[in-house]
Each structure stands twice: as C-alpha cells, then as structure tokens.
C-alpha angles and dihedrals in degrees: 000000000000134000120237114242121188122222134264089254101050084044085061098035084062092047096048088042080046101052089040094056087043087045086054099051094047088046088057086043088058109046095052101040112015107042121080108243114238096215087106092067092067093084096024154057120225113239095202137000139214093261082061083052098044098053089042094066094034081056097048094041082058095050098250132111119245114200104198107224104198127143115167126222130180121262087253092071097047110092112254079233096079091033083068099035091061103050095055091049108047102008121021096167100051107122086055115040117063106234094313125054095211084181084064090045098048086057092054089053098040088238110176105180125098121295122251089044113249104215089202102049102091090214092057091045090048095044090048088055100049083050091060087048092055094040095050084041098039098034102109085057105037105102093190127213099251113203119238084248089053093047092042081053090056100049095046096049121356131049142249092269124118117234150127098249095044102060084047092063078037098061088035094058086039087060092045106056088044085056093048109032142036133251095263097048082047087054093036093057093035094059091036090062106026117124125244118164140337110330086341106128113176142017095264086054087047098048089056103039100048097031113016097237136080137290084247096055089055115132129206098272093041095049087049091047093057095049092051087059095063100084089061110008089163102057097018130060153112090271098038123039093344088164091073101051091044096084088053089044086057094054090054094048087052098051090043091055096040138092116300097245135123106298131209109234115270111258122248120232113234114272114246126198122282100269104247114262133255122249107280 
C-alpha cells in the first residue's frame, strides 16, 4: 500500500498559507513592540528622520560628505500649488482612504472579489487567495502604489530598502498617523521631510534650491516640477537630469488643469542606477 503523497502545488500552497501566518504574527509583534510610535509628533516637528539618517551614513560609507538642507514651515506658508501637485501625483485618494488606498492595492494583485472582501463569500475567498498567489509570486516586480501617509511612514522611520517586512512596519505607522492626526498634519509633515533632491529634505529646501524662493512662492509648473521629482529625487530632478522628470511634470500639469473627474495614477518613470559620485 501506498503512501499518499501530496503535489507539488498543495506542498507549496501549505508553505505560502505557513509563512503568511508567520508573516501575521510577526506583522501583530511589530506593531506593538518594534515601531516607534508617531504620538510625539503631535506637538512636535521632527528635526530629522530616519531617511536623513539613512543617506548620511550611505554618504559616509562612500567616502563623501552629505550636508542635510532642511528648514521646516508650516503648511500655511507652502503654496496650495504643490499641496495639490502632489496629491495627484503620488496620492490621489488622500482625503478618502485612511493611511493605505486597498483599491490601489487590489490593482497591484489582480485581485478581482468585492471589495470590501466578504470572508464568507467563497469567490472572494478564493480571489483573495489567487492574489496572494500573484503578490508572493510576483513580489520582486510589484512596484506598489505607497499612500502619502506610508511613505510619510518610511521617511520618518524606515529606510529606502524592498521587503516584505518592511512594507509590513510601513502599512502599521501609516495606520497610525491616519488614527492620530488629521489629513493636513499628515501633509504638513509629509511635505516638511520629503526628499528632493541630494541632501534636500523639505519643500521650503526645494523651493530654494531649485528656485531660489520660497515654498510659498511656488507657482503651478514649479510646484509640479517639484512632485514629478519624487519617484527618483536623486537622479531626477529640476537641477540633474530635469529632462527626464518633465514628461511626468506635464502629466501633472495636465491632471491639475482637467476635469475634475476620477483619475488613473500617474505613471512612475523606471528607476536608473545612483549616478556614481565625484571625488570628496
């Protein structure tokens, strides 16, 4: 008699339904023991993040010398232009979604159930399962479609790095923020410690930078400008390689002068390498 020896495919269905229980239980460790918790920010501004930290140490591993420019202003004195521009470039459902946009997600999966997912509905269940399937097989290829509020979480506290566990902290802070503060702290901080550029941290930094005003001086195309260099602040931006981010900045410009109607996500250009760096 025979013994019974399951498939190839079952073996690696239990795998897959293993690690993502693992996976979950780290995910609930982690978000009550190992992430720094963003309270604090409500009464006060972060002076630097972990991404400040992060290129610091990347410059100094390299054998150059990073200087941080970062000045922080209150949302009141950064022009409305690039509050909008940058929703419609990185987030165009923030005001709606609360740190995560699962619409966004569920295009990313290909997952095709209802939405919300209705556990008891055995098409959802098994269209959420064929979407796990796509994401573990597809993960090293999946770009995502991070919120304002996740990649606010990033730059606070995480790093640049693609993993698993790190979008995991990512989506916790992000839910974090959403439950704490509200849309515009979220968008104050967000624009106060984005990255633009090398060593640039923060619109007012930008504006100046790249255009020698302030963030509140900004007008429509530089504001756009300055959210199609997001994606890729270190190799594109309005001061290196800006014919690479205009298209994108045209898009933008677009979207901001439309119809107000339901947009597609503005797509991102292809990352290229980290252009090597000059003798220190």
């Amino acid at each position: 008699m025979s013994r019974f020896r399951p498939s190839a495919r079952r073996r690696r269905r239990w795998r897959l339904l293993l690690t993502g229980g693992l996976a979950l239980l780290l995910f609930v460790l982690l978000g009550t023991v190992a992430i720094p918790h963003p309270l604090p920010l409500r009464w006060q501004n972060p002076e630097e993040t972990a991404y400040m930290e992060h290129r610091v140490r990347q410059a100094d591993a390299e054998g150059r010398t990073l200087e941080i420019e970062h000045r922080w202003v209150p949302l009141e004195q950064i022009s409305s232009n690039l509050e909008q521009a940058v929703i419609v470039a990185e987030d165009h459902r923030f005001r709606e979604h609360r740190g995560v946009d699962w619409n966004a997600v569920a295009e990313e999966v290909r997952y095709e159930g209802g939405r919300p997912v209705t556990w008891w509905n055995p098409d959802d269940l098994r269209a959420l399962w064929a979407a796990t399937l796509y994401y573990w097989e597809n993960r090293h290829d999946i770009r995502g479609r991070s919120t304002i509020s996740q990649q606010l979480a990033r730059n606070l506290y995480l790093s640049p790095e693609r993993s698993t566990l790190r979008k995991a902290r990512e989506v916790l802070v992000a839910r974090r923020l959403e439950r704490y503060f509200s849309k515009d702290r979220i968008l104050e901080l967000y624009l106060n410690v984005a990255e633009w550029g090398p060593g640039i941290f923060g619109a007012e930094a930008a504006a100046r930078t790249y255009f020698g005003k302030s963030a509140a001086e900004l007008s429509l195309e530089e504001a756009a400008a300055l959210a199609a260099t997001l994606p890729h602040p270190l190799t594109s931006n309005p001061r290196d390689n800006p014919g690479r981010m205009a298209w994108r900045r045209e898009l933008i410009l677009e979207r901001l002068q439309g119809p107000d109607e339901e947009p597609e996500p503005i797509p991102l250009p292809d990352p290229v390498p980290t252009p090597e760096p000059g003798p220190p």
